[in-house]
N, C-alpha and C positions, 0 to 999 in steps of 0.2 A: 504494500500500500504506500503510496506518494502523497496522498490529501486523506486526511484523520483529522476528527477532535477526540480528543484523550480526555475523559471525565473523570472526577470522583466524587462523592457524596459522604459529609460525614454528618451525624443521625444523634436528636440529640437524647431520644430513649429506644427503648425495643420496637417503636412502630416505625414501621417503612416511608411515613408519610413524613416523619418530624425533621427532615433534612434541615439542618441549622448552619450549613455551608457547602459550599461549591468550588472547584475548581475545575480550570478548562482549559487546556493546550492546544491550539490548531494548530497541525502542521501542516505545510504546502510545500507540494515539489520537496516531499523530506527534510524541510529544514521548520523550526518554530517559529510558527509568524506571530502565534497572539497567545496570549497568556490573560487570564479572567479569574478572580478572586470573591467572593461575595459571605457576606454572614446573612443567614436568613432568617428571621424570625422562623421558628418551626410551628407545625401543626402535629399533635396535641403542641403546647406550650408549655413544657418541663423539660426537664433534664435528669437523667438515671444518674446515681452516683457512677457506675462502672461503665457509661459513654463517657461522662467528663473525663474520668481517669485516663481514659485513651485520649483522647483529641485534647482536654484542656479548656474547652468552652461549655461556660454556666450561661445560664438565662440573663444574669448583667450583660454580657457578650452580645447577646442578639436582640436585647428587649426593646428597641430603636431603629434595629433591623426590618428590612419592608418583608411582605410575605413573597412566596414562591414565584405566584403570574408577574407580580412585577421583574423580579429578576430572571425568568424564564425570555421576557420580552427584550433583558440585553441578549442573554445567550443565541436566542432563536437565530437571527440573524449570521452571527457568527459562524453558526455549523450547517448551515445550511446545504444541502444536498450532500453533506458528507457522513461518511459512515461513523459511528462511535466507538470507542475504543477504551474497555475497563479494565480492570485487573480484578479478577472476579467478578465479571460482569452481569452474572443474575443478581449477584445486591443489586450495586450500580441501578439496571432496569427495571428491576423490582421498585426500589424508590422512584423511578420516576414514573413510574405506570400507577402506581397507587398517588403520587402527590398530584401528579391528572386527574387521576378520578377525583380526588378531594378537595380539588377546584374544578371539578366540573368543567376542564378544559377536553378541547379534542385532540387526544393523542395520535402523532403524526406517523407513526409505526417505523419510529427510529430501528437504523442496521445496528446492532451490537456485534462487537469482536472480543472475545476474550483472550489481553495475553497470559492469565494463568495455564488457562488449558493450552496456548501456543508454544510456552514455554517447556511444559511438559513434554510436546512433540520435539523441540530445537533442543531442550539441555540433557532430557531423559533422565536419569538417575547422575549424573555429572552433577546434580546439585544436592546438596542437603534436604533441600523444601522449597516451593515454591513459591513461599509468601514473598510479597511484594520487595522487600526488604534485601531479599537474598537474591532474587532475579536483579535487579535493581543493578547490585553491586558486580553480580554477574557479565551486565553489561555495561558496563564501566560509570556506572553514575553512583553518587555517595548519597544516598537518602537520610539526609542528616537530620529531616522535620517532617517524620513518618507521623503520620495521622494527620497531617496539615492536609486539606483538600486539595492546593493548590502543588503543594512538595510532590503526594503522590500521584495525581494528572501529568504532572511533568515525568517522573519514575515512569509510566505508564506510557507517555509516549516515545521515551527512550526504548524501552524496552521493546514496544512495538515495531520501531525501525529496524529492530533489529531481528525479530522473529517472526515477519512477518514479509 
């Protein structure tokens, strides 16, 4: 693949809907053209102790934050007619087909690409595991701000160029 946006989604409890950040990497012609960060207000509107633990962000963080459609209407644009690309991408989809439905948006029947499961075809057993982290490093990037939405998009589209 030459033209990708590289997603991630990080959630601020156990429902698929409460996305409370985004990141987004285009690449074009293999190189990164646009980089996209956002804090979202989530739906429900809390926070799991053991999400923040991971990512870092409480509901101070986002409670000033706009919801989903409005930050869906910067993204839209930007990825336009181009495929997606997760690293575990049934989360990834999962969250956004359910935060559609919970805005009552029409979902546009985004391509999803997974490079976990790509990975697994390119490194085979040459890796430890395939979490993001270790693929990551694999193909020469330092994922120094793992759970950052925007760190792993970026991780994600590295690794894409390169296993795919």
């Amino acid at each position: 693949m030459k033209d990708f946006a590289a997603i991630d989604f990080e959630t601020a409890n156990w429902y698929n809907t409460s996305i409370c950040s985004v990141g987004v990497v285009v690449v074009r012609d293999e190189q990164i053209a646009h980089k996209f960060y956002k804090l979202i207000q989530p739906e429900p509107n809390f926070y799991s102790y053991w999400n923040t633990k991971i990512h870092g962000l409480t509901k101070i963080d986002t409670e000033n934050s706009p919801v989903f459609p409005y930050v869906w209407a910067e993204i839209s644009p930007l990825i336009e007619n181009l495929p997606l690309v997760a690293h575990n991408s049934p989360f990834d989809e999962g969250c956004l087909k359910a935060v559609f439905k919970t805005y009552q948006m029409d979902y546009p029947d985004y391509k999803f690409h997974c490079t976990c499961r790509a990975s697994r075809k390119f490194f085979g057993k040459t890796l430890e595991n395939h979490q993001l982290h270790t693929v990551a490093a694999a193909c020469g990037y330092n994922l120094a701000n793992h759970h950052h939405a925007l760190a792993d998009a970026e991780a994600c589209a590295i690794i894409a160029l390169k296993v795919f």
